[in-house]
N, C-alpha and C positions, 0 to 999 in steps of 0.2 A: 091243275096239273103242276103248276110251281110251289104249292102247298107240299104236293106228292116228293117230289124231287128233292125241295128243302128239306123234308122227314129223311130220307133215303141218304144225301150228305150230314145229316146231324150223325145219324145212325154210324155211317162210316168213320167219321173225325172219330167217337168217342168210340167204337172199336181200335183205332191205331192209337189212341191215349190209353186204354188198358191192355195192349200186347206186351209179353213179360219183357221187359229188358234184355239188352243182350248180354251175353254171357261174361263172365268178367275178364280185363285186360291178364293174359296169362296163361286162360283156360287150355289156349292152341295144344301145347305139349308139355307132357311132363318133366319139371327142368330136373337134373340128376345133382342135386345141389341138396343144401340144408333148408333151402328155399321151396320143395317139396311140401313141406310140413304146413304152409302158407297154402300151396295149391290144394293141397288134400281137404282143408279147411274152407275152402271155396268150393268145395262138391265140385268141382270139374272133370270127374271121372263119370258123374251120376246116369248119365246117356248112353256109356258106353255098354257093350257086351257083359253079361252079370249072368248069376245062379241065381234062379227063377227065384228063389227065397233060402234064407238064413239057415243052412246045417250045420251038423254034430261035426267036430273035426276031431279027427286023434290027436293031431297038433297043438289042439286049444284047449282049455278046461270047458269051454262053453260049446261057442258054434262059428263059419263063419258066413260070410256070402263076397264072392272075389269077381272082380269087375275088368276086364280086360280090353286093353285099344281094340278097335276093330284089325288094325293089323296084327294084333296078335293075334286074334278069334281067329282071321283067315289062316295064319301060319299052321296055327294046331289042325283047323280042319284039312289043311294039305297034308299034313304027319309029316313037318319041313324037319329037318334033324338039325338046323339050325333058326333063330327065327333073325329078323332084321333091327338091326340098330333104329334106337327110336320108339320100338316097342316099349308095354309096358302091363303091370299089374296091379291091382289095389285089391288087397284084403281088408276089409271090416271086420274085427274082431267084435264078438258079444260075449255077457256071461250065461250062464247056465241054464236063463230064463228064454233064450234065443229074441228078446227081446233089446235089452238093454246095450249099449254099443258101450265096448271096454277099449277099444282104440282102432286104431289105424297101422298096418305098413302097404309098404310098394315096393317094386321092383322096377326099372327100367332101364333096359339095355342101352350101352355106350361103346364106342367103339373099344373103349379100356375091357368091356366087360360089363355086368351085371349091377348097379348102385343097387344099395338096400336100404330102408329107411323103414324105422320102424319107431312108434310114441303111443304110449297107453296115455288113454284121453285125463285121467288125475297125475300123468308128469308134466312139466312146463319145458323140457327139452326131449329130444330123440334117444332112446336107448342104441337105438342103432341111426347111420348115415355115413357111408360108406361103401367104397367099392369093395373094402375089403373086410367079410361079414362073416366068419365063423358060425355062429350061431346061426344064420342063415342058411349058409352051402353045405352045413352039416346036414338037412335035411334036403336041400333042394341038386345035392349033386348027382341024386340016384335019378333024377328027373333029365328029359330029355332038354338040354340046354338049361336047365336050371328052371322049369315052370311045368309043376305038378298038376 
């Protein structure tokens, strides 16, 4: 019986020695900073709400797949005409293989307003980061609160 029991705590020790780690110091919220680019980079969006897989976008030359806080998932499914500060969005951009991942931007609401951040994965800084995004609200003002 003690034979039984020792197998049974072996068993358990090396199950809690191979549970993945926890999530990286950060992951909590997405900061509305240039410090983004860091979090995007840690997959800390990867859990959240997403498009089942990778589409064609008019916006993109390729495709995308866009991952949204669960608070913002609940906002939309309420049809909120505003959503809450704190929210937030990741776009994965691909190329035209729908495979390949050509960058990253985000979105996450602050009380100023909308941060935008945006870095195709062969530049070493952000094309965009900033509240204040031309490029960005040109397409996203026709959206309800700015999230298409």
């Amino acid at each position: 019986m003690t034979r039984v029991w020792g197998a049974v705590v072996a068993v358990a020790l090396t199950a809690c020695r191979q549970s993945p780690p926890p999530p990286a110091v950060g992951c909590a919220a997405p900061p509305a900073s240039e410090a983004l680019g860091a979090w995007l980079e840690a997959d800390c969006y990867g859990d959240w709400p997403a498009d089942a897989v990778v589409r064609r976008s008019a916006m993109n030359p390729g495709g995308v797949r866009v991952f949204r806080t669960p608070d913002l998932e609940a906002s939309l499914r309420a049809d909120s005409a505003a959503h809450p500060v704190g929210v937030a969005a990741v776009r994965e951009m691909y190329a035209a293989d729908l495979v390949t991942r050509t960058g990253r931007s985000a979105m996450v609401k602050t009380a100023q307003g909308w941060f935008w951040y945006e870095r195709f994965d062969r530049q070493s800084a952000p094309s965009v980061a900033s509240i204040v995004a031309p490029g960005c609200t040109g397409c996203h003002s026709a959206a309800r609160d700015a999230v298409l």
